[in-house]
KEMAR-489241 format. One line per 5 residues: number of its first residue (from 1); their letters; for each residue x, y, z of C-alpha. Coordinates in steps of 0.02 Angstrom, whole numbers, plus 50000, padded with zeros to 5 digits. Example, Ala and Ser with C-alpha at 12.3 -4.5 7.8 and 13.67 -1.06 7.14 Angstrom:
1	AS	50615:49775:50390 | 50684:49947:50357
# end
This chain:
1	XXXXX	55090:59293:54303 | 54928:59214:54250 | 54809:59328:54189 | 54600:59282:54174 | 54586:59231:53985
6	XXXXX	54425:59302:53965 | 54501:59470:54004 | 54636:59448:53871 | 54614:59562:53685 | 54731:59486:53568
11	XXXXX	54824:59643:53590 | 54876:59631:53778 | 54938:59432:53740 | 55041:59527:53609 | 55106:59651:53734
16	XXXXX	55137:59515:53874 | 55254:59398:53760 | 55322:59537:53687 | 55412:59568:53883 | 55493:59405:53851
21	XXXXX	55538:59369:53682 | 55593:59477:53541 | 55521:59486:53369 | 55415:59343:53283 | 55260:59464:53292
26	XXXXX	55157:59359:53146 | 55168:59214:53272 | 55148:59304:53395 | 54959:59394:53336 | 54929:59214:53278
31	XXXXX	54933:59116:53440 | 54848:59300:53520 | 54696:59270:53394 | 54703:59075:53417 | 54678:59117:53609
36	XXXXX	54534:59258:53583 | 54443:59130:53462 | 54422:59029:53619 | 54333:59136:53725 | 54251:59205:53594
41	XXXXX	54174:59049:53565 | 54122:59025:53739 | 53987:59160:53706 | 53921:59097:53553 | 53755:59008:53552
46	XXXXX	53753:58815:53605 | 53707:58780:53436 | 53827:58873:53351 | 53966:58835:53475 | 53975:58663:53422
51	XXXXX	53999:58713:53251 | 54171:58818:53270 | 54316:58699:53249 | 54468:58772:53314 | 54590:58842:53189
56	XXXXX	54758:58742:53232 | 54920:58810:53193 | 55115:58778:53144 | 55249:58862:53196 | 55390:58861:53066
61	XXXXX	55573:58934:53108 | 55724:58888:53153 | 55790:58826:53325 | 55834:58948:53441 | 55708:59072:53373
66	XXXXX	55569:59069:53495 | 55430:58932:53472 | 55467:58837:53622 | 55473:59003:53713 | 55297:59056:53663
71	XXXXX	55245:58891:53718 | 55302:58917:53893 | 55239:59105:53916 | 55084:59047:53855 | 55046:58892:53979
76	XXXXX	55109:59048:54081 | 54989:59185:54046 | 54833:59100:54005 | 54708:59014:54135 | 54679:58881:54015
81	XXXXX	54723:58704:54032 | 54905:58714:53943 | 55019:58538:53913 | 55184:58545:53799 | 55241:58393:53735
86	XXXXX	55353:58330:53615 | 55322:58232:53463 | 55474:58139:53443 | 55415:58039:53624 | 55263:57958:53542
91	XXXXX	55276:57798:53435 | 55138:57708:53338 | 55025:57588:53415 | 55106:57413:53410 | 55289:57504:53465
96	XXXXX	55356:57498:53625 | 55337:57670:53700 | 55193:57824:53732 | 55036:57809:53641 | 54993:57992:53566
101	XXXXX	54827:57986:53673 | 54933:58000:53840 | 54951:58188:53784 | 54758:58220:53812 | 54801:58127:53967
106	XXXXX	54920:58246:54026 | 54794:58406:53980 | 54666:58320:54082 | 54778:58305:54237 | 54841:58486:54203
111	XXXXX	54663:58534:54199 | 54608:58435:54374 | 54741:58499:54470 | 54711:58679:54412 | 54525:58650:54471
116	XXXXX	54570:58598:54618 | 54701:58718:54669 | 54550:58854:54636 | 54437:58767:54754 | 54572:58734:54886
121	XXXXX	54597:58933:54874 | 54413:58965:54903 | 54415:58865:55051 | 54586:58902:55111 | 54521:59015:55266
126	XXXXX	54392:58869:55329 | 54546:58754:55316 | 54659:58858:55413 | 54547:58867:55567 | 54514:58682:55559
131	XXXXX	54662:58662:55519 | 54746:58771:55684 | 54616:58668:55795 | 54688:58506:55739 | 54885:58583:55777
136	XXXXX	54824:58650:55972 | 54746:58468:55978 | 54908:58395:55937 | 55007:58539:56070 | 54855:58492:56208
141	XXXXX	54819:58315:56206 | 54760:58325:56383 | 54645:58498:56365 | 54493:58505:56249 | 54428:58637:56149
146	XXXXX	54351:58790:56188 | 54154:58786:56175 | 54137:58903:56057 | 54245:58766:55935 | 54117:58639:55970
151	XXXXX	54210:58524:56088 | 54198:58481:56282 | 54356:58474:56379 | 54433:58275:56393 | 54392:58237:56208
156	XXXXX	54553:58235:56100 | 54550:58196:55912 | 54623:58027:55864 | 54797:58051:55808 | 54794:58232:55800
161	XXXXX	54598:58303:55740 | 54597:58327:55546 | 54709:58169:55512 | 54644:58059:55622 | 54456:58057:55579
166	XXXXX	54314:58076:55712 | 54353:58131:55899 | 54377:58000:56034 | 54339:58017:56220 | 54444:57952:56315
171	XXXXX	54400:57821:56459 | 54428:57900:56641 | 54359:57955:56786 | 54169:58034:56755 | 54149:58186:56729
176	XXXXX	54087:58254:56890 | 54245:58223:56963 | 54329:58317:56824 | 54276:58467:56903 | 54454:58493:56985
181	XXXXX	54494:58544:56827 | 54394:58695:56771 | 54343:58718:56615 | 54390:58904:56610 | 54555:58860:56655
186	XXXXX	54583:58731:56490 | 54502:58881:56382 | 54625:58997:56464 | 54760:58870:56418 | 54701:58850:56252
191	XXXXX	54697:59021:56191 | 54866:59058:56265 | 54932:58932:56151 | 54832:58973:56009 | 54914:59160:56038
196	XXXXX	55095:59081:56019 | 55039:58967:55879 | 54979:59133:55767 | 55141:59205:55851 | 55281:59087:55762
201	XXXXX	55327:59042:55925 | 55298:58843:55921 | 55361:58830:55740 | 55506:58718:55805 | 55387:58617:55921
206	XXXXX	55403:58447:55881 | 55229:58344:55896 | 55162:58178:55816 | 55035:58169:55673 | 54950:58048:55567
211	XXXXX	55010:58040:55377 | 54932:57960:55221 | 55059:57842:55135 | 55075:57849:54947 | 55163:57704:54943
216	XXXXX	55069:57614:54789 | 55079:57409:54802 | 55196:57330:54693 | 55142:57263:54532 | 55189:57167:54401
221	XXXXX	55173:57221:54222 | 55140:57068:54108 | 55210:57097:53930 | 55108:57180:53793 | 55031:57299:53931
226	XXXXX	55092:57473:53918 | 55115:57578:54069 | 54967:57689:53958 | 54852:57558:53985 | 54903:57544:54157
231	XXXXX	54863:57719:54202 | 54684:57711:54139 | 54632:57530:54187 | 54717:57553:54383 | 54719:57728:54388
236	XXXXX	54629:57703:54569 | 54685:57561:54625 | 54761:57611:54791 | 54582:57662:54834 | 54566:57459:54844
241	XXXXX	54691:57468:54955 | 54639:57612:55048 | 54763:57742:55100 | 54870:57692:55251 | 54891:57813:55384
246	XXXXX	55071:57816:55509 | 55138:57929:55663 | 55266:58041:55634 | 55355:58150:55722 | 55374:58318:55645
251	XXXXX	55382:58520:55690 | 55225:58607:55695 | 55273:58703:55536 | 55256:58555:55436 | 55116:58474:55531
256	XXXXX	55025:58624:55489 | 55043:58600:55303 | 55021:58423:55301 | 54839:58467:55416 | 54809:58613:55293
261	XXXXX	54823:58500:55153 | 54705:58350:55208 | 54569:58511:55282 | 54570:58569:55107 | 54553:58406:55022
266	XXXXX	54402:58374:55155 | 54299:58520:55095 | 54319:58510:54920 | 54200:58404:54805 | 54330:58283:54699
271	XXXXX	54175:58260:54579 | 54137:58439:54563 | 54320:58443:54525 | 54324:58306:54390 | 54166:58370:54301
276	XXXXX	54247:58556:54294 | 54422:58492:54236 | 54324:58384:54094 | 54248:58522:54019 | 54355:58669:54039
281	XXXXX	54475:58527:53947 | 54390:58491:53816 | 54320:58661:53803 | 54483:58764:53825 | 54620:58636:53835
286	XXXXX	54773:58689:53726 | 54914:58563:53665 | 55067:58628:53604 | 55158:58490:53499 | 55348:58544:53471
291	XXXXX	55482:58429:53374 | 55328:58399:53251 | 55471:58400:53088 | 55541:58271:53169 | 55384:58138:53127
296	XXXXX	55369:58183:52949 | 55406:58071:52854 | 55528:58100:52683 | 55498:58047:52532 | 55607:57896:52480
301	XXXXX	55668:57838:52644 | 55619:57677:52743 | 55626:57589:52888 | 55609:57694:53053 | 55518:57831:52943
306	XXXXX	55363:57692:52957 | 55364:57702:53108 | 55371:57928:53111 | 55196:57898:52978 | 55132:57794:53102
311	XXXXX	55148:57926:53230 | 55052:58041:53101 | 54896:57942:53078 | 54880:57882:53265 | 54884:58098:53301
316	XXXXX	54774:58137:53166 | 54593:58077:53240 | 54653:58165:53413 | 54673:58319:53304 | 54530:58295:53213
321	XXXXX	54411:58246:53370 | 54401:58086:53465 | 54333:58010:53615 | 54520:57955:53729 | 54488:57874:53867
326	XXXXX	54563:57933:54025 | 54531:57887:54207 | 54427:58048:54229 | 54326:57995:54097 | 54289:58003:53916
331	XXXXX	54357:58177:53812 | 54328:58260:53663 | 54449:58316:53568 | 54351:58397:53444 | 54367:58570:53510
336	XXXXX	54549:58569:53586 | 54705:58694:53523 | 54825:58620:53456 | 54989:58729:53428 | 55117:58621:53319
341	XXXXX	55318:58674:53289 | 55457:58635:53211 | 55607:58675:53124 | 55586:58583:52976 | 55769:58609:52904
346	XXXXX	55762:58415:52861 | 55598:58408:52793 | 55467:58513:52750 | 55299:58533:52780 | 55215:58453:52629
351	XXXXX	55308:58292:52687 | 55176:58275:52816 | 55026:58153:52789 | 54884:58255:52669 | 54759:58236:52805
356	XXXXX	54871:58295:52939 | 54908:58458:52837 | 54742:58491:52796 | 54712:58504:53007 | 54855:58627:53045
361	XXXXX	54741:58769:52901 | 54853:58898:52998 | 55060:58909:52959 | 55172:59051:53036 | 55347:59068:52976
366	XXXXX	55474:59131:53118 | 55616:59236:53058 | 55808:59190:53094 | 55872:59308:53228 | 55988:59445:53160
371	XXXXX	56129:59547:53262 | 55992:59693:53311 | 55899:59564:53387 | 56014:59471:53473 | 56053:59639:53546
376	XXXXX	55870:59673:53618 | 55875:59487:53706 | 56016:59534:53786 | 55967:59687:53859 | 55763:59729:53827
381	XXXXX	55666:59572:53888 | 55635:59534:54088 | 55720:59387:54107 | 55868:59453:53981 | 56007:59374:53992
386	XXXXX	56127:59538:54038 | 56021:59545:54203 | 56008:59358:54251 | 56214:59368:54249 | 56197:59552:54343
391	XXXXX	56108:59471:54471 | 56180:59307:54495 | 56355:59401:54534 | 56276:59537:54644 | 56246:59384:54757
396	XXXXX	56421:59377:54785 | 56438:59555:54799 | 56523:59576:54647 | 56437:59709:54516 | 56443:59691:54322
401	XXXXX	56437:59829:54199 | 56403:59798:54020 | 56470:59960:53904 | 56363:59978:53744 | 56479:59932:53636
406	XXXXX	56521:59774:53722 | 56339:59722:53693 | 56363:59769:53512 | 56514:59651:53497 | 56430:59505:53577
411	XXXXX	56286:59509:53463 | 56401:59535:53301 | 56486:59365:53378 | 56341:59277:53402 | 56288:59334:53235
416	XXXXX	56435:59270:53147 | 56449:59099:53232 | 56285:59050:53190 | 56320:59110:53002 | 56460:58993:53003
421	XXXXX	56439:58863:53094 | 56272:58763:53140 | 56112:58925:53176 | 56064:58883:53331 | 55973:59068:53376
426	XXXXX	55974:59136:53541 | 56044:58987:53626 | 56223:59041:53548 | 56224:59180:53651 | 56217:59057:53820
431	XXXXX	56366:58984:53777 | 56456:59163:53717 | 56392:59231:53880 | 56458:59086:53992 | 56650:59092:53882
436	XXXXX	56643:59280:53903 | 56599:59286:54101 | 56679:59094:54151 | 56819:59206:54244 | 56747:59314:54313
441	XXXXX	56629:59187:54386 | 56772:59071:54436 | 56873:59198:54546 | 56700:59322:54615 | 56710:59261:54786
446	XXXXX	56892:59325:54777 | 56846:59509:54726 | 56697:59547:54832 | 56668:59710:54845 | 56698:59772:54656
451	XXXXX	56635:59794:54509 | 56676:59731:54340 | 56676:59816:54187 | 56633:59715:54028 | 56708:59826:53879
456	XXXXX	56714:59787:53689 | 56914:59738:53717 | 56853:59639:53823 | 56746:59536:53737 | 56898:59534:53597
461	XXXXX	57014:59467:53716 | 56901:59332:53794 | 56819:59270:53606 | 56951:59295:53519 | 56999:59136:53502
466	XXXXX	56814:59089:53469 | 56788:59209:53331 | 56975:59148:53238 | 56959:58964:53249 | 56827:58883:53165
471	XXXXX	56846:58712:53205 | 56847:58762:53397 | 56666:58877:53368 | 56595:58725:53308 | 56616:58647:53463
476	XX	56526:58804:53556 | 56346:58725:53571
# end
């Protein structure tokens, strides 16, 4: 659910993650505040709003523990421009590979199409009629519109109204000896279908319309050009080529959305758009940069680690604020989030570049998840994993039943394996959850009908083997 960010109090962002992931409340009232800074400085002065720098933050913890996860019910929640990416994808500038400033890229495009999905909402209704018009065009070749649409009876559109451009009038007889054919009688026609159309009845209806090809022309990529370079330098290059339009036959359910479509993109500004999406990027854009351990370079070690500094000082003026060039035009970065995590098991924060440190002022700590909470994900969040197997079965007809002290059990398993063994956090309890269910998944097509009782001997009988051999629980990943 995406909620108006304006609308937000730190508190409520707290109470929304808190229906999806368990525990890690210091991160969680630090991302909250990070949000509420943003709008906060939207009603600041234009004077003084230049002057607040956003406070950037890192996420320390553990896989498994929920950093990713607040990444995702953020881009979720908020109506802010929202990209995730992943540090370990970028390589320094003379490498083969993404450049870091195709992640301001990526918020850009996030930001246009959410502009432009609001706009195509506000004139949704307008398209729709236009949009209906077109489809009885396509059903009545032969029979105009109505008058009250705006068009005499023997004009058709060009391959279909919306997609084929401007009406045509067809050569013929003149139109005093048209008269045979009453005009009355057409609008009669007309409506009738126009009553089936809103009806459902003509869904399956199979009738021909014009289509926009996004085929884009072949090209050759000479070396030492990167695909980055590409994207800004040719970014709208098929409008060279000018989009090619063919007939195809189709049902009127899916001419409708492919008319829908082009009516919306007809009545919305594309500059309006682009000079929207600019600013509410650069203004409210947030970049969440996960697997950022994985670039830091460690003391005495060489070779790729070059390469992982590299990375650093090529994100650090994007961080800092810098004009990147994409094809909607030039952005600043100066007042973009940026939301940084890793696990940093390998390394450690300090290993980072000086410069880079001192633009993350803001570090949060997750916790390691403990048997109580590997309980509460099992049972207390929305999408917990208890229910997504409850339901998954019930389509089958087969009902699950989870005693309390089976719950208890898994946990304690979980628990120990990831004491033992590699900590991998809540993902363990995927892999527990698939061993414990796999046969009762295998044969519930066999026992429709009934319902399955997960008790704590249960889980003993199924894990047991789990829990007993350690070489084999390594293997559970």
């Amino acid at each position: 659910m995406k909620i108006d960010l304006d609308t937000l109090t730190p508190k409520q962002i707290v109470e929304e993650l808190d229906k999806y992931i368990v525990g890690q409340t210091k991160a969680k009232k630090a991302v909250a505040i990070a949000l509420r800074n943003r709008t906060r400085r939207q009603r600041l002065s234009e004077e003084m709003r230049d002057e607040v720098a956003p406070k950037n933050i890192i996420m320390i913890g553990p896989t498994g523990v929920g950093k990713t996860e607040i990444a995702r019910r953020l881009s979720r929640l908020c109506g802010a421009p929202f990209v995730k990416v992943e540090a370990t994808k970028y390589t320094e500038v003379g490498y083969v590979g993404r450049d870091v400033e195709s992640m301001i890229r990526d918020l850009v495009s996030v930001s246009v199409s959410m502009v432009k999905t609001e706009l195509q909402e506000q004139v949704r209704e307008e398209a729709e009629k236009r949009a209906e018009e077109a489809l009885l065009d396509l059903l009545l070749p032969g029979i105009g519109k109505t008058p009250a649409t705006g068009r005499a009876p023997g004009v058709r559109a060009a391959g279909g109204g919306a997609a084929g451009g401007g009406p045509r009038i067809h050569p013929g007889p003149a139109p005093v000896e048209q008269s045979s054919s009453p005009p009355a009688a057409a609008s009669g026609t007309r409506e009738k279908f126009r009553e089936k159309l809103r009806a459902g009845e003509l869904e399956d209806k199979t009738v021909e319309v014009n289509v926009t090809s996004n085929q884009f022309p072949a090209i050759e990529i000479f070396s030492g050009t990167s695909l980055e370079e590409m994207d800004v330098n040719i970014g709208n290059l098929g409008n060279i080529f000018g989009g090619r339009k063919k007939r195809k036959k189709t049902t009127v359910a899916r001419a409708r959305d492919i008319l829908l479509a082009e009516e919306m993109d007809k009545l919305i500004d594309m500059e309006r758009v682009t000079e929207q999406a600019v600013k509410r990027a650069e203004q409210m854009g947030i970049v969440f940069v996960d697997e950022l351990d994985k670039i830091a370079s460690r003391q005495n070690v060489s070779g790729v680690d070059v390469s992982r500094e590299g990375v650093q000082r090529d994100i650090l003026p994007i961080v800092e604020g810098s004009k990147v060039n994409t094809r909607y035009g030039m952005i600043d970065t100066s007042h973009i989030l940026f939301i940084a995590a890793g696990a940093f098991h390998m390394s450690k924060p300090s290993d980072l570049i000086p410069e880079l440190q001192g633009r993350f002022p803001l570090r949060v700590e997750l916790q390691a998840l403990t048997s109580e909470d590997f309980i509460k994900i099992l049972t207390q969040p929305r999408n917990a994993l208890i229910r997504q197997y409850e339901e998954l079965l019930r389509t089958e007809d087969v009902e699950l039943c989870f005693e309390e002290p089976a719950i208890k059990r898994i946990a304690e398993i979980a628990s120990d394996v990831n004491s033992r063994t590699e900590n991998i956090g809540a993902r363990r309890l995927h892999t527990i959850m698939e061993s414990l269910l796999e046969e009762v998944s295998f044969t519930a097509t066999d026992i429709q009908g009934q319902t399955v009782t997960i008790t704590r001997n249960y889980v003993d009988e199924r894990l047991n083997d789990i829990v007993e051999d350690q070489d084999l629980s390594r293997f559970i990943l």
